[in-house]
C-alpha positions in Angstrom: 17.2 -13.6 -20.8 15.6 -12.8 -17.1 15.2 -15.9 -15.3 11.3 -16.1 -14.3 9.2 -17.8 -11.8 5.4 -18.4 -14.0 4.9 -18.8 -17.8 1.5 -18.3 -19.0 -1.2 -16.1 -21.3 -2.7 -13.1 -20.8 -5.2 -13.9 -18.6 -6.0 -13.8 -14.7 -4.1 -16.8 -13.8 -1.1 -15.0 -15.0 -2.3 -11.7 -13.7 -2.5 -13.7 -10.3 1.5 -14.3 -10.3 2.3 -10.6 -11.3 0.3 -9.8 -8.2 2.4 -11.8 -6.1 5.4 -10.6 -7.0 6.4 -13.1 -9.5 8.2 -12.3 -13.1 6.5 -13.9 -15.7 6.7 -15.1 -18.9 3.6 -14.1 -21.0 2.4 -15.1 -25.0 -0.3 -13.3 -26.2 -1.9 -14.0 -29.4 -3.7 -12.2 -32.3 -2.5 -9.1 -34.8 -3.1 -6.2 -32.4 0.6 -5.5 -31.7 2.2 -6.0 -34.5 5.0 -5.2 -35.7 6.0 -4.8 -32.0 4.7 -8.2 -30.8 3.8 -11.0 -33.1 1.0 -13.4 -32.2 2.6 -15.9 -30.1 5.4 -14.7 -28.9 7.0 -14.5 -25.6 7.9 -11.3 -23.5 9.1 -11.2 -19.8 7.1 -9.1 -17.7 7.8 -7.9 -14.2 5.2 -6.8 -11.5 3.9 -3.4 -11.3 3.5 -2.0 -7.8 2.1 1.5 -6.8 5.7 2.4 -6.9 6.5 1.4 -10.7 6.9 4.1 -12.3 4.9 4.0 -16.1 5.4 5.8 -18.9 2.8 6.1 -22.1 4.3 3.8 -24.6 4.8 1.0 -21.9 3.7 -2.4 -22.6 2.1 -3.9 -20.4 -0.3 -6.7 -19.1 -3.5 -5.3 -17.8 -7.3 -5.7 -17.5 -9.3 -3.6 -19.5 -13.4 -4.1 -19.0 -13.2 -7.8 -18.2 -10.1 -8.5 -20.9 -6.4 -8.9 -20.8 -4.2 -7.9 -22.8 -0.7 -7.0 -23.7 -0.9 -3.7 -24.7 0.1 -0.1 -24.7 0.0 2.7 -22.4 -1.4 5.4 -24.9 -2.2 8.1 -22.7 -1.7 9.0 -19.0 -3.9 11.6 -17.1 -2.9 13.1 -14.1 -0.6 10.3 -13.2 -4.2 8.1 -12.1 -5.2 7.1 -15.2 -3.8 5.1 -18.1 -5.3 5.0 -22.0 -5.1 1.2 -22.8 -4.7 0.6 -26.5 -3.2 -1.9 -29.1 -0.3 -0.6 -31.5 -2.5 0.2 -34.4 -4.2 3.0 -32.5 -7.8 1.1 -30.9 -7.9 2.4 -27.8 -9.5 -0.5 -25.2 -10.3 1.7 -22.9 -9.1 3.8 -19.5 -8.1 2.1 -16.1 -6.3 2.9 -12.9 -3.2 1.5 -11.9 -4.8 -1.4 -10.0 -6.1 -3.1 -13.4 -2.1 -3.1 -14.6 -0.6 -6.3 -13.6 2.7 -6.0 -15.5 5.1 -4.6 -17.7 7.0 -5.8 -20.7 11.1 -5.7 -19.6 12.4 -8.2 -22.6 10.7 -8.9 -25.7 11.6 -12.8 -26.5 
């Protein structure tokens, strides 16, 4: 397992760590990743910087109209913007790179 500096949820505090450069260990809860991600359980994420590179089926921890989640990069337009939805095909919605915070390395 990657050693880590911050274990929380997906929410800001967490959010907060990833922007500082901290690895973090994250637990979301409900149904909207299954069977990728049960509710509850753990996954390592690392910070995302303007020079991660992303890819559409990337999990990762972001900030979509006032939520967070741990979800998936569905869609990416002209390299600015990133389709945020769950893994039953919902999307949450479209944000730039500054809304994602991290990005799922180990699954727990």
């Amino acid at each position: 397992m990657i050693n880590y500096d911050f274990e929380g949820k997906e929410n800001a505090i967490t959010a907060e760590h990833l922007k500082n450069g901290e690895i973090c260990k994250v637990v979301g809860y409900g149904q909207s990743m299954t069977p990728i991600l049960k509710s509850g359980q753990p996954v390592i994420c690392k910070p995302v910087t303007k020079d991660t590179p992303l890819k559409k089926n990337d999990i990762v921890l972001c900030k979509v109209k006032g939520n967070y989640y741990l979800h998936k990069i569905s869609a990416i337009k002209n390299g600015v913007s990133y389709q945020i939805s769950n893994n039953h095909g919902h999307v949450n919605g479209t944000i730039n790179k500054n809304n994602i915070f991290g990005i799922v390395v180990e699954i727990l």
